[in-house]
N, C-alpha and C positions, 0 to 999 in steps of 0.2 A: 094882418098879423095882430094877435090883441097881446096886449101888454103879459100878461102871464107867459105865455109862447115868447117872447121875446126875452124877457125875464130869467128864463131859465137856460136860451138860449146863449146869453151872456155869462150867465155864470157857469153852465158848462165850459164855456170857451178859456174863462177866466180861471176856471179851477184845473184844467189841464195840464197848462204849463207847471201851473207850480207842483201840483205832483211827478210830473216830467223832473222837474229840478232836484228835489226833492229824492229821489228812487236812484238819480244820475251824478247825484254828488256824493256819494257813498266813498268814503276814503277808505281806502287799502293799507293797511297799516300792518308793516314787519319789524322786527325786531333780529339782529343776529349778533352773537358774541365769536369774534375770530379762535380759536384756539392754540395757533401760534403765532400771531400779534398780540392778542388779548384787546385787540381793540372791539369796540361795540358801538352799534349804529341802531335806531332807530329810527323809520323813514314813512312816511307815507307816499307809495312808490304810484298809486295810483287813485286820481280822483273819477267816479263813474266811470264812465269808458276812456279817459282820458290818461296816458301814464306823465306822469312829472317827469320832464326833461331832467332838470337840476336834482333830481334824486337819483334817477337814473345813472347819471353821470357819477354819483354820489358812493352808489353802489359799487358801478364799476371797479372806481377808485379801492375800496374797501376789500373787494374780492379779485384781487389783484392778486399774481405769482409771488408770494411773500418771499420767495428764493432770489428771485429777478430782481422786483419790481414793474414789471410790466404787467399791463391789462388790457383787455379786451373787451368788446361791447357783448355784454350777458345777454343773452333772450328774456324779455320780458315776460315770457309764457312761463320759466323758470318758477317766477314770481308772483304767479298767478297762480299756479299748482304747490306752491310752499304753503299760500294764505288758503287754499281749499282745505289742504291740509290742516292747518292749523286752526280751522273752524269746525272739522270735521272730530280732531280728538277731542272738542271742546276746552282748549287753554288758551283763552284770546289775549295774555300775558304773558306767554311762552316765548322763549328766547332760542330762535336757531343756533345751534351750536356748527360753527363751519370746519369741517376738519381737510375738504378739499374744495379750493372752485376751483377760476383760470389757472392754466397750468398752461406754461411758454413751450414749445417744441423740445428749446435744449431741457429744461427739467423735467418732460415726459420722457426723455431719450434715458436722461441718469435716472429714474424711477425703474422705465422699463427693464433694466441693466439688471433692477435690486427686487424686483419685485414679479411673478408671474401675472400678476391681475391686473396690469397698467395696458391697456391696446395702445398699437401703435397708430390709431388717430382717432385717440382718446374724444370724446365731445366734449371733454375740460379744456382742448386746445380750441374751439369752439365757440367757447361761450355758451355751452347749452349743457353743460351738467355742474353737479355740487353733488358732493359728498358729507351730507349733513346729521347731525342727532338732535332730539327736542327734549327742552331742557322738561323732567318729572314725565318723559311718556317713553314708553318703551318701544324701542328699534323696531318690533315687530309690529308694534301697533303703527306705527308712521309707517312701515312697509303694506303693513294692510290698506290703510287707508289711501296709499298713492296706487297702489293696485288696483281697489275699489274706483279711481276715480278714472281708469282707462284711457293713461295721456302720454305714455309713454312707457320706455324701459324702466325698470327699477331694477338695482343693485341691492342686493343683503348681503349683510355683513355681523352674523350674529355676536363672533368674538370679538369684534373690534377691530378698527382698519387705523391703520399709524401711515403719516405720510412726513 
């Protein structure tokens, strides 16, 4: 083996990882303001492929039955298709506006009561839906773009949804 071939051989080896690291440490970062808490969180919910425990937890907390007080463990993939989105309209400072997440059994039951569009086993009781707006992009444009990204149901709500 002569020194060149070796040479090269190292530093391919050596320059790997660190672009490994590098592509794998990419923080995921959301932002959401509650709309009847008024609370607001900023989180980096995921590093590379890894999701933050204590964010996660964070969120839960945050996206909590604001009626109850109870919460539930949200799907991560939730959160992964908010941030697709939210790169997708191009506003990487945009702030989720939350008009619905977890929703407890008893407050799907008094929704259902008041409202024709509540199912009766809602994926808000779940942890796997939000009923969200983005702050300076329009309803349609977030519905296209979660459409376009082919990950699930989407809900439209052109007039506006009150919960």
């Amino acid at each position: 083996m002569n020194r060149r071939y070796f040479l090269g051989l190292a530093l391919s080896a050596a320059a790997t990882p660190v672009l490994a690291k590098r592509t794998n440490r990419r923080a995921r970062i959301l932002s959401f303001r509650h709309l009847h808490t008024e609370e607001k969180i900023h989180v980096a919910y995921r590093i590379g492929d890894h999701y933050q425990r204590d964010a996660l937890h964070k969120l839960n907390t945050f996206l909590r039955d604001f009626r109850t007080g109870d919460s539930a463990v949200m799907d991560p993939k939730l959160f992964d298709l908010l941030y697709d989105i939210k790169r997708r309209v191009g506003d990487g400072d945009g702030v989720f506006e939350i008009v619905s997440a977890y929703r407890s059994p008893l407050t799907n039951s008094m929704l259902r009561k008041t409202s024709r569009g509540v199912a009766r086993n809602s994926l808000h009781m779940r942890g796997q839906a939000l009923d969200i707006r983005f702050s300076d992009v329009s309803t349609r444009r977030i519905r296209d773009s979660a459409v376009s990204l082919r990950r699930g149901g989407v809900g439209f709500y052109p007039v506006g949804i009150q919960e």
